[in-house]
C-alpha positions in Angstrom: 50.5 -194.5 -89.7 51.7 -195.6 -93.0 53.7 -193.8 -95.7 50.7 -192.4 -97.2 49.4 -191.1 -93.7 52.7 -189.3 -93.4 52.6 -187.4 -96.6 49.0 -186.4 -95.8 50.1 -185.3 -92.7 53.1 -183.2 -94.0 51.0 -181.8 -96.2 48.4 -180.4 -94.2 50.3 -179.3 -92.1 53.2 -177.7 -94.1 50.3 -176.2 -96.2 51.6 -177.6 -99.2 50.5 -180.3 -101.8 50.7 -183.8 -101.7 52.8 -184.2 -104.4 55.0 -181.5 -102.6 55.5 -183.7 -99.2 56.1 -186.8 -101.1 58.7 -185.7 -103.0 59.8 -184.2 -99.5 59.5 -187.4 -98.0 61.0 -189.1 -100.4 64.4 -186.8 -101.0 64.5 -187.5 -96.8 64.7 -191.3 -97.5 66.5 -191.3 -100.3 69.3 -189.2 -98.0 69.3 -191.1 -95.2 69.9 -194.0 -97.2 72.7 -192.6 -99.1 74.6 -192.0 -96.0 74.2 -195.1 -94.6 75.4 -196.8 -97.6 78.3 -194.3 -97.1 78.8 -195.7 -93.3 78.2 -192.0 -92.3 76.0 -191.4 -89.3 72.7 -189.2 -89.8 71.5 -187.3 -86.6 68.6 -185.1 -86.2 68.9 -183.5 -82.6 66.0 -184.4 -80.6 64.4 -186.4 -82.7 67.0 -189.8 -83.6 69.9 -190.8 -84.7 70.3 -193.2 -88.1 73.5 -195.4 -88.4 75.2 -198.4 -89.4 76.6 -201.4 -87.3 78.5 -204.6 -88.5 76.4 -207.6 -87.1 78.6 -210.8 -86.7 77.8 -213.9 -88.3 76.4 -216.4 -86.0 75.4 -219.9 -85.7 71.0 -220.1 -85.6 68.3 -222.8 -85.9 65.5 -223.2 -88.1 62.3 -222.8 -86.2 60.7 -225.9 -88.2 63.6 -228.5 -88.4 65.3 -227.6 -85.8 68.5 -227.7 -87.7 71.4 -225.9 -87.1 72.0 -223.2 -89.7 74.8 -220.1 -90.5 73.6 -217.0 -90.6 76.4 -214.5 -92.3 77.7 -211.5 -90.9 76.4 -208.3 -92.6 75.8 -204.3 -92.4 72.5 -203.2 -90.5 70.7 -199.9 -90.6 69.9 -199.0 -86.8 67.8 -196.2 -85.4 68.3 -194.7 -81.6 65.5 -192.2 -80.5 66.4 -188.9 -79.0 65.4 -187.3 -76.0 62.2 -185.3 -77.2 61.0 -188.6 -79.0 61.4 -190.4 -76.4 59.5 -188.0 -74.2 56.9 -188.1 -76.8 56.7 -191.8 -76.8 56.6 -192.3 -72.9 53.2 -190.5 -72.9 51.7 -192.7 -75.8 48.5 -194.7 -74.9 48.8 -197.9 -75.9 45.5 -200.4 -76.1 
């Protein structure tokens, strides 16, 4: 499902237009975001938590050369499930 998918989706089954749910969807990002660049944390109970971890900088390789390279330390946007999407997820069928 792509972003497009999900605003159809909302729509349908919110009942309300496609223009509606996008904007929707889009205030919802544009939140989410907006707290993270604040460091807060944003949890939706049963459904995930969004948040914001420091990654240390590290030594890697390049794949092609080989080469030893630096790779800087820096903020990263992380996402843990909850317990209902979890549950949700466990009974996927996968191909």
């Amino acid at each position: 499902m792509n972003k497009g998918d999900l605003i159809d989706k909302i729509a349908k089954d919110a009942k309300i237009t496609k223009a509606a749910a996008g904007d929707a969807l889009n205030a919802f990002m544009g939140a989410v975001q907006e707290s993270l660049s604040k460091g807060q944390k944003v949890t939706l109970v049963g459904f995930g938590t969004f948040s914001v971890t420091r990654r240390k900088a590290r030594t890697g390789r390049n794949p092609q050369t080989g080469k030893e390279i630096k790779i800087e330390a820096k903020n990263v946007a992380k996402f843990k499930a909850g317990s209902d999407l979890s549950a949700h997820a466990a009974k996927a069928k996968i191909k």
